[in-house]
KOLKERO-667923 format. One record per residue (C-alpha): chain; x, y, z; residue in one letter. Coordinates in pm, 1 decimal, always signed. Example, Ala and Ser with C-alpha at 12.3 -4.5 7.8 and 13.67 -1.06 7.14 Angstrom:
<recs>
rec mol=A, X=+1230.0, Y=-450.0, Z=+780.0, type=A $
rec mol=A, X=+1367.0, Y=-106.0, Z=+714.0, type=S $
</recs>
This chain:
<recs>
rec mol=A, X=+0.0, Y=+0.0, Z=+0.0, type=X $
rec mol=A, X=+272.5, Y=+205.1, Z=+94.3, type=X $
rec mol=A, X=+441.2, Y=+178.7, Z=-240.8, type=X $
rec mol=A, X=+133.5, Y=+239.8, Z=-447.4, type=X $
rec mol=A, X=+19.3, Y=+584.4, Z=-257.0, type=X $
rec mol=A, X=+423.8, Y=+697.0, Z=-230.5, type=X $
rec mol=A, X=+654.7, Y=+622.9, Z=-501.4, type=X $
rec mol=A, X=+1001.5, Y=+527.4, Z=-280.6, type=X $
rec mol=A, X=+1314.4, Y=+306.0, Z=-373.6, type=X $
rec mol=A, X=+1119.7, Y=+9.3, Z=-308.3, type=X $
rec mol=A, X=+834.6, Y=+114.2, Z=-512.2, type=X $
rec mol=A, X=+765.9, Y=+201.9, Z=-829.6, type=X $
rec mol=A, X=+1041.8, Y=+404.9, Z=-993.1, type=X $
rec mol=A, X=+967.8, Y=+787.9, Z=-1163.0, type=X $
rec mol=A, X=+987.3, Y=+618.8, Z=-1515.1, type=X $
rec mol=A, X=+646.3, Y=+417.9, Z=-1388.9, type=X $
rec mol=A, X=+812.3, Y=+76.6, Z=-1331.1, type=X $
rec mol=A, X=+934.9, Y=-83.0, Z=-1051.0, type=X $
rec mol=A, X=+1293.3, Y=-129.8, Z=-967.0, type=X $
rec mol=A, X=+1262.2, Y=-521.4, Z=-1069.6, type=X $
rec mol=A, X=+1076.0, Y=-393.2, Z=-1402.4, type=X $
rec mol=A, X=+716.1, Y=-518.8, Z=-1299.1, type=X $
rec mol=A, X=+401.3, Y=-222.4, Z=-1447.8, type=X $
rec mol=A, X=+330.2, Y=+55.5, Z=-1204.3, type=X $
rec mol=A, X=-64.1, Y=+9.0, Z=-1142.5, type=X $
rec mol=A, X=-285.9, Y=+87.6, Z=-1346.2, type=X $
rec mol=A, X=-432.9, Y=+486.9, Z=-1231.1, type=X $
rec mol=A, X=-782.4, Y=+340.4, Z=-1117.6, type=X $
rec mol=A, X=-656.3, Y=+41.1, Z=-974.9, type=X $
rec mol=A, X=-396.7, Y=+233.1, Z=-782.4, type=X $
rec mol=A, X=-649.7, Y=+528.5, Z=-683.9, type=X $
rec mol=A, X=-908.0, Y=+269.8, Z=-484.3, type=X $
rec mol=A, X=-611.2, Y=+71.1, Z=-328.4, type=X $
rec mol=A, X=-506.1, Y=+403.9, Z=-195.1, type=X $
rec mol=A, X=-870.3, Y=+542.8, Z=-72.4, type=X $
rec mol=A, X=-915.4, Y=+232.9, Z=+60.9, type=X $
rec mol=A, X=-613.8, Y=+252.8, Z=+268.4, type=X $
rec mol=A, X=-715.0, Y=+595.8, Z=+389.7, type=X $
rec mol=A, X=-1085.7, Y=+503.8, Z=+498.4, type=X $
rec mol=A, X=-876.4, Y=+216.1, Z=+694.5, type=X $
rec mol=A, X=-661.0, Y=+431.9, Z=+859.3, type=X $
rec mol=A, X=-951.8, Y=+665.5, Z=+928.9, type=X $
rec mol=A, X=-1171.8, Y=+343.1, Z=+1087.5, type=X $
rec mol=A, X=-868.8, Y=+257.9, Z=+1308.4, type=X $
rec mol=A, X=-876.1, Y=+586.4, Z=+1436.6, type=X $
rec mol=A, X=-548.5, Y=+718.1, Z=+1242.6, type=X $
rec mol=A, X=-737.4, Y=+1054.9, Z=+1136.3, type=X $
rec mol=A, X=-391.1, Y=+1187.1, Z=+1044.3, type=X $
rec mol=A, X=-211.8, Y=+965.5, Z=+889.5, type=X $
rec mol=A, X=-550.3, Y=+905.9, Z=+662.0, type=X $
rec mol=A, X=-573.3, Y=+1267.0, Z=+575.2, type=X $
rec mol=A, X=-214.7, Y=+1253.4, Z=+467.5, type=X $
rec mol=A, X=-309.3, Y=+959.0, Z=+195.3, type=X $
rec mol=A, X=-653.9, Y=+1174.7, Z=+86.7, type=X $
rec mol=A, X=-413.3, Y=+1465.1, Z=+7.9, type=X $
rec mol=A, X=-173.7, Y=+1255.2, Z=-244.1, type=X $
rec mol=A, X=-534.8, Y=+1153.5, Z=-389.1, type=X $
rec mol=A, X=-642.0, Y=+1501.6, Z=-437.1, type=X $
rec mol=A, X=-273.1, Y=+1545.7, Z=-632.3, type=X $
rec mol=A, X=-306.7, Y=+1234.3, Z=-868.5, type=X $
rec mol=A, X=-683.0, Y=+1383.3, Z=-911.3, type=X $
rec mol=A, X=-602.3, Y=+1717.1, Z=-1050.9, type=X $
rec mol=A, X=-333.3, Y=+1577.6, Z=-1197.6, type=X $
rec mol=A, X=-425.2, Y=+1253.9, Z=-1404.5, type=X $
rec mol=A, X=-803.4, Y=+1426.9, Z=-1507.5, type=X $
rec mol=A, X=-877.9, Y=+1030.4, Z=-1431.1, type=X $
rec mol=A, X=-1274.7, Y=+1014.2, Z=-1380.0, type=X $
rec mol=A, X=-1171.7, Y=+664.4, Z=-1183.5, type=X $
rec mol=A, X=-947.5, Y=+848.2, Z=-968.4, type=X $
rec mol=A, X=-1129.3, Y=+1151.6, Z=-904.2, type=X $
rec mol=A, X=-1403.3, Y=+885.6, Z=-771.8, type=X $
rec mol=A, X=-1191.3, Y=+715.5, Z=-525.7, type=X $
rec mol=A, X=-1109.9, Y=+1068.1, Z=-394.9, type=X $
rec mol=A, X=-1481.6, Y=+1178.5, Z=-348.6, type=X $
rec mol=A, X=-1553.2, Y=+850.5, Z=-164.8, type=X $
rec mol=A, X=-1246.4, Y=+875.5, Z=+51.8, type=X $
rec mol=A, X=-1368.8, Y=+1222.4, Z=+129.1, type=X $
rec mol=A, X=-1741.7, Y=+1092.4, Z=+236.4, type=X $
rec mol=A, X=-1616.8, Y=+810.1, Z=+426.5, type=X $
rec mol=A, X=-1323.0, Y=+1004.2, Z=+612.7, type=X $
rec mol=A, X=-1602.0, Y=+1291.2, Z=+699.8, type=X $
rec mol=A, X=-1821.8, Y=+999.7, Z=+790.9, type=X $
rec mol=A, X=-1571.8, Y=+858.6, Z=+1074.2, type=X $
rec mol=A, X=-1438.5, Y=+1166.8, Z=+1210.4, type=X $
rec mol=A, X=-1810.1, Y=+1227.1, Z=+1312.3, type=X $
rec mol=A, X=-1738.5, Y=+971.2, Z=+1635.7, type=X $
rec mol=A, X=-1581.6, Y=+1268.1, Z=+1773.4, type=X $
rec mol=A, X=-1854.3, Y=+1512.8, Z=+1702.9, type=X $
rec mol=A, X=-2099.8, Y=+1620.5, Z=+1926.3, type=X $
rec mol=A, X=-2453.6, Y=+1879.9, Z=+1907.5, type=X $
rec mol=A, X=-2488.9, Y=+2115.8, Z=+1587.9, type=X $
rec mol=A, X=-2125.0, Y=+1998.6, Z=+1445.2, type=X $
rec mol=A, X=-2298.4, Y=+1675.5, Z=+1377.2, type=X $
rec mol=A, X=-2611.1, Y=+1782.1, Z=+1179.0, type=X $
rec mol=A, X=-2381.7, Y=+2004.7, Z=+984.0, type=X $
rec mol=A, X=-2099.4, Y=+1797.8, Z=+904.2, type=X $
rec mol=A, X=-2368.9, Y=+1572.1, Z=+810.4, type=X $
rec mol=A, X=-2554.3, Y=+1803.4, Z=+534.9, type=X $
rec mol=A, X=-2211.5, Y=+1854.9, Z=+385.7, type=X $
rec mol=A, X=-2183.1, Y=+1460.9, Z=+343.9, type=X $
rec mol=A, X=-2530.5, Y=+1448.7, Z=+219.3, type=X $
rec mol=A, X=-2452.7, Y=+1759.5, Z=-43.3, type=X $
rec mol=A, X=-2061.7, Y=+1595.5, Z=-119.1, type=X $
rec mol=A, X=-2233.5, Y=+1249.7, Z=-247.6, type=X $
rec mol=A, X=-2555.9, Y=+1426.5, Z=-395.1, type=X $
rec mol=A, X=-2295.6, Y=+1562.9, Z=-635.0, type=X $
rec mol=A, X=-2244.6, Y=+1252.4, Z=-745.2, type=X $
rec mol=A, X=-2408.8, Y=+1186.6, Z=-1098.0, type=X $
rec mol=A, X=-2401.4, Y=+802.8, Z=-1153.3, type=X $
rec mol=A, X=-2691.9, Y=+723.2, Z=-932.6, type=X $
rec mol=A, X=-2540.3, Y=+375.2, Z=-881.5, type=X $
rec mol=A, X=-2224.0, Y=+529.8, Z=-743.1, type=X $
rec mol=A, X=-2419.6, Y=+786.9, Z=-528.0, type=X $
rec mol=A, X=-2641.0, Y=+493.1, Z=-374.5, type=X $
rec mol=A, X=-2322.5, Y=+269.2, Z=-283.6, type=X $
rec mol=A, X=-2142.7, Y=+561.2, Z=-117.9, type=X $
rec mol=A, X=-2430.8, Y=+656.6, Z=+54.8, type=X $
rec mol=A, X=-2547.1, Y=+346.4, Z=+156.3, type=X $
rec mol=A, X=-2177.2, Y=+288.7, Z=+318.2, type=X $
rec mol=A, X=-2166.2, Y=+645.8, Z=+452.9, type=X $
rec mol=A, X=-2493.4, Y=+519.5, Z=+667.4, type=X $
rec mol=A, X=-2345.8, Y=+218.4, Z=+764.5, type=X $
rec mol=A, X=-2047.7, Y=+403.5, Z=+919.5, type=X $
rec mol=A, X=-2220.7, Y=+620.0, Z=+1139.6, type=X $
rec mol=A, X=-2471.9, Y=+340.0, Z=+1245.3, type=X $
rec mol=A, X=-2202.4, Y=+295.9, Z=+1446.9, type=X $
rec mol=A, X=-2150.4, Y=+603.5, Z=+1605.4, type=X $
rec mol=A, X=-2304.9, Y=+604.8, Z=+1948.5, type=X $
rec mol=A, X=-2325.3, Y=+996.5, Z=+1953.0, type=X $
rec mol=A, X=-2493.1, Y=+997.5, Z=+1591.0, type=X $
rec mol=A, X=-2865.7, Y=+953.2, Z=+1646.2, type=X $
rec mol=A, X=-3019.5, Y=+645.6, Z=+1397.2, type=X $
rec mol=A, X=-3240.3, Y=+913.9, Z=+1209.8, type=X $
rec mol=A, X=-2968.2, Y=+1027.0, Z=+1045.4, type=X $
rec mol=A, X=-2833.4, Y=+726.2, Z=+964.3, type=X $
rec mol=A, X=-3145.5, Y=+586.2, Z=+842.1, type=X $
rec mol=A, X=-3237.0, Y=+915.2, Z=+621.5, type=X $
rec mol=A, X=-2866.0, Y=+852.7, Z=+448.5, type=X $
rec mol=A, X=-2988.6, Y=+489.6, Z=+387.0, type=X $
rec mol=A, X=-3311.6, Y=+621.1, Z=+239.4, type=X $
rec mol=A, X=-3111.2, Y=+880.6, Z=+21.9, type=X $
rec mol=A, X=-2951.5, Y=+553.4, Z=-96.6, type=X $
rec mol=A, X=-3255.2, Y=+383.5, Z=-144.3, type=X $
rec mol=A, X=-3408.3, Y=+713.3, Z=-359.9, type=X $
rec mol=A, X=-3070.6, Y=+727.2, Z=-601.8, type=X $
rec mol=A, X=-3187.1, Y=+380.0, Z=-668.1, type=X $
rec mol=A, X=-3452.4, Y=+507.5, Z=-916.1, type=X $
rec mol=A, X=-3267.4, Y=+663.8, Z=-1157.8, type=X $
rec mol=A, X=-3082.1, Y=+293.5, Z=-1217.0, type=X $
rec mol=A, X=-3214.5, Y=+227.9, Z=-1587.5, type=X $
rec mol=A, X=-3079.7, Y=-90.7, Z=-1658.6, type=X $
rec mol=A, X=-3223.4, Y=-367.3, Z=-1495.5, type=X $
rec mol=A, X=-2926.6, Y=-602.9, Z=-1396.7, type=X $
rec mol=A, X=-2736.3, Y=-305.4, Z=-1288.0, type=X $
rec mol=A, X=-3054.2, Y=-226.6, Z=-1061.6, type=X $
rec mol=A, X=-3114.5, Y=-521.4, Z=-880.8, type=X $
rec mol=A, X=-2706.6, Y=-569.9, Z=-852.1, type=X $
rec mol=A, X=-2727.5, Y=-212.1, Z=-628.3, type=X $
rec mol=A, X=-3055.0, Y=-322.1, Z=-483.5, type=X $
rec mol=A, X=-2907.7, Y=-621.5, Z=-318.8, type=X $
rec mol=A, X=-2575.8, Y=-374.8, Z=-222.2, type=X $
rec mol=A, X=-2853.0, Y=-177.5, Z=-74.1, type=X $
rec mol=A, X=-2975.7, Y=-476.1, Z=+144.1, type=X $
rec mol=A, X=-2652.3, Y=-547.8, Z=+282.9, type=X $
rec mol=A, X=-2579.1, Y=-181.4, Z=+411.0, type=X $
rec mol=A, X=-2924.4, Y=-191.7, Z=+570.6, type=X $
rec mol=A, X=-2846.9, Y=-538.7, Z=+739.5, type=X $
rec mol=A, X=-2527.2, Y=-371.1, Z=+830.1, type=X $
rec mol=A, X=-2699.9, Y=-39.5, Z=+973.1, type=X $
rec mol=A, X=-3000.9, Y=-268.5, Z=+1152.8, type=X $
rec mol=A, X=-2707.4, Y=-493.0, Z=+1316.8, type=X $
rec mol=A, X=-2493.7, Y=-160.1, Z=+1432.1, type=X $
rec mol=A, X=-2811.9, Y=-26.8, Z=+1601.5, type=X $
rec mol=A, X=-2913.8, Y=-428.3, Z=+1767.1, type=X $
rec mol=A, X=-2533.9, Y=-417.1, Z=+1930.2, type=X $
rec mol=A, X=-2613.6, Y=-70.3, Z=+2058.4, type=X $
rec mol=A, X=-2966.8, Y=-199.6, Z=+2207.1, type=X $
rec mol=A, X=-2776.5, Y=-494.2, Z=+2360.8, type=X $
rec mol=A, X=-2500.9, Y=-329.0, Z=+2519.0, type=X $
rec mol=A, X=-2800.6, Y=-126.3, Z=+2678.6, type=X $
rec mol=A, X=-2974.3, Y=-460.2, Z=+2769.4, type=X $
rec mol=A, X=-3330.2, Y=-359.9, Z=+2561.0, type=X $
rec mol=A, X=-3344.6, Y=-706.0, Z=+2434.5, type=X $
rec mol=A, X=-3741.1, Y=-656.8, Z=+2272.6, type=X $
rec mol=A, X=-3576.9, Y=-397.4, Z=+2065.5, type=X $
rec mol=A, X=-3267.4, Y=-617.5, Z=+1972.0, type=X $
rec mol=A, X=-3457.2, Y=-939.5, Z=+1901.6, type=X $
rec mol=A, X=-3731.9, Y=-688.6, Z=+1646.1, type=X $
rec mol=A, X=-3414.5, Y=-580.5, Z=+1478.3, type=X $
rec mol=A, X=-3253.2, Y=-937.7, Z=+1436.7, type=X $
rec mol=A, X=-3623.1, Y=-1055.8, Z=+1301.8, type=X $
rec mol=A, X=-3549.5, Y=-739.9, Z=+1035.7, type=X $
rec mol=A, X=-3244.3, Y=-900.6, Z=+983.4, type=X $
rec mol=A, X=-3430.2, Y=-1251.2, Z=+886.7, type=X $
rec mol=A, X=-3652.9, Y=-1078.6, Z=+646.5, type=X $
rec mol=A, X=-3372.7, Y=-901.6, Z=+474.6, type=X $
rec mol=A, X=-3219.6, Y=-1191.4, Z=+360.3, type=X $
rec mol=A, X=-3520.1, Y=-1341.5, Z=+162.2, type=X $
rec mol=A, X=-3497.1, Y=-1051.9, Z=+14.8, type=X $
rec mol=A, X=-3148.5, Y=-1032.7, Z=-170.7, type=X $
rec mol=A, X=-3160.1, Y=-1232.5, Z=-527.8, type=X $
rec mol=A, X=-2759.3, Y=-1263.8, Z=-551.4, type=X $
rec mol=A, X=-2627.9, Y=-1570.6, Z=-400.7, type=X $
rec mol=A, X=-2311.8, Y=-1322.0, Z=-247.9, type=X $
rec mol=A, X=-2581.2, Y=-1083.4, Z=-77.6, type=X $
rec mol=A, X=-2752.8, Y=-1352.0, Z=+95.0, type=X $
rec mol=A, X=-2407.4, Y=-1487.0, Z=+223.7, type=X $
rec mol=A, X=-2344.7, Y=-1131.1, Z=+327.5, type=X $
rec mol=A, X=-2694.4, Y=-1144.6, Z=+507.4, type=X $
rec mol=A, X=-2671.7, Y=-1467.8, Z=+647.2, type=X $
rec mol=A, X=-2315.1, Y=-1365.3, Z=+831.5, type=X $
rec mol=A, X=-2502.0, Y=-1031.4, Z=+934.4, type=X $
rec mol=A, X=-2774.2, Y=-1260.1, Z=+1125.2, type=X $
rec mol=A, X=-2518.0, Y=-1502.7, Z=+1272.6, type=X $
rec mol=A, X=-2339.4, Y=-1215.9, Z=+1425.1, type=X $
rec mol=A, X=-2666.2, Y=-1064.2, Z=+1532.1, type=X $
rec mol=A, X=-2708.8, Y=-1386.9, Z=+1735.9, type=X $
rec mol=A, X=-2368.1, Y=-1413.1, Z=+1886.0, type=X $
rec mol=A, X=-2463.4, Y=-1042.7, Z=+1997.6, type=X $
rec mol=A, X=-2770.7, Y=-1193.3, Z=+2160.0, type=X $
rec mol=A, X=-2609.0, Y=-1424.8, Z=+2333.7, type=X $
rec mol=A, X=-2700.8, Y=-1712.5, Z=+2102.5, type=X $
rec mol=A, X=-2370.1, Y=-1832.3, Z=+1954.4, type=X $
rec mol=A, X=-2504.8, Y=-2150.3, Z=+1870.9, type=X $
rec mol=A, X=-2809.4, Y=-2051.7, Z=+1667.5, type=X $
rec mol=A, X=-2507.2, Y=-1832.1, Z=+1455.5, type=X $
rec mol=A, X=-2314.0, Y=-2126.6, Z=+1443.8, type=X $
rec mol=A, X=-2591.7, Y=-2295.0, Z=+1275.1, type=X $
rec mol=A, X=-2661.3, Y=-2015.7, Z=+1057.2, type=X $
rec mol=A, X=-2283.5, Y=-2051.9, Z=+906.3, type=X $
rec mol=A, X=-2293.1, Y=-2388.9, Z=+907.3, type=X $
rec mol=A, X=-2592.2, Y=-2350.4, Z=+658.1, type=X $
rec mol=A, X=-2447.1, Y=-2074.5, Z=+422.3, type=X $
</recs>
């Protein structure tokens, strides 16, 4: 990672090969390893050193006119905005979050705009200091970009990406009702959970699901039921 986002003598060399002659990466390629590496670094709490990697992606942005890069930067942006809102607290939450809403509302491939949002709501479903409205109204912006998806493969493909960030969101908010010991609320969400995954038509959604509800019982204290619930996916 460190050799794709900053070129060194054990990386790729200024004449765009590496020192033992293998291709530098292709520009896209190279552009979601690196925002990739930055939401990381932003998840594990490294605002810093993630902000350092969004900067070179800004650079190789302006600089490459790439449409593939400048999309890796605008979803490292979202989903760096969307962690650093664990720290946030009263009005600096509701406004950082209409600038996240306004940053991926830019965003004119409505498939793109529903992924990023959908993932933007899944990271701060699990923010304790974010309240779930606003998670939830991010996941519905998701759900609304799904509209404009013309083709019909393409649409059901998001829809089921769709389903996963909700199981993700609705399993977020059951560890946050467990912790607190409101198990009604926990075992309604973990029954959402169930009727989610009828509801995915790609065989890699409904594995996605199915892990989502085994956790959701290990949460609950069932490890056995998730056990089972592996065992049959």
């Amino acid at each position: 990672a460190q050799a794709a986002a900053s070129p060194t003598s054990a990386g790729p060399s200024a004449n765009g090969r590496s020192n033992d002659g293998a291709a530098l990466l292709p520009a896209g390629l190279r552009a979601t390893l690196m925002a990739d590496m930055a939401v990381q670094l932003a998840e594990f709490g490294q605002a810093g050193r993630a902000r350092e990697v969004l900067g070179r992606l800004r650079s190789d942005a302006v600089l490459s006119g790439d449409p593939a890069v400048g999309g890796s930067t605008q979803r490292a942006e979202a989903l760096l905005l969307a962690w650093s809102l664990r720290d946030a607290s009263g009005p600096a939450i509701d406004r950082n979050i209409a600038s996240l809403r306004s940053l991926v509302h830019g965003i004119e491939s409505p498939v793109a705009r529903a992924a990023l949002m959908g993932r933007v709501a899944t990271v701060l479903a699990r923010h304790d200091n974010v309240p779930d409205a606003l998670a939830l109204a991010c996941l519905a912006d998701a759900g609304e970009a799904l509209k404009g998806v013309v083709d019909g493969a393409q649409r059901q493909a998001a829809i089921d990406d769709w389903l996963v960030d909700t199981g993700d969101l609705l399993l977020s908010q059951l560890g946050r009702h467990g912790r607190l010991g409101r198990w009604p609320q926990a075992q309604s969400l973990a029954g959402q959970l169930d009727t989610l995954a009828t509801q995915a038509r790609s065989a890699h959604a409904q594995l996605q699901l199915q892990a989502l509800r085994a956790r959701a019982q290990d949460l609950m204290g069932q490890p056995g039921k998730g056990e089972k619930l592996l065992a049959d996916a």
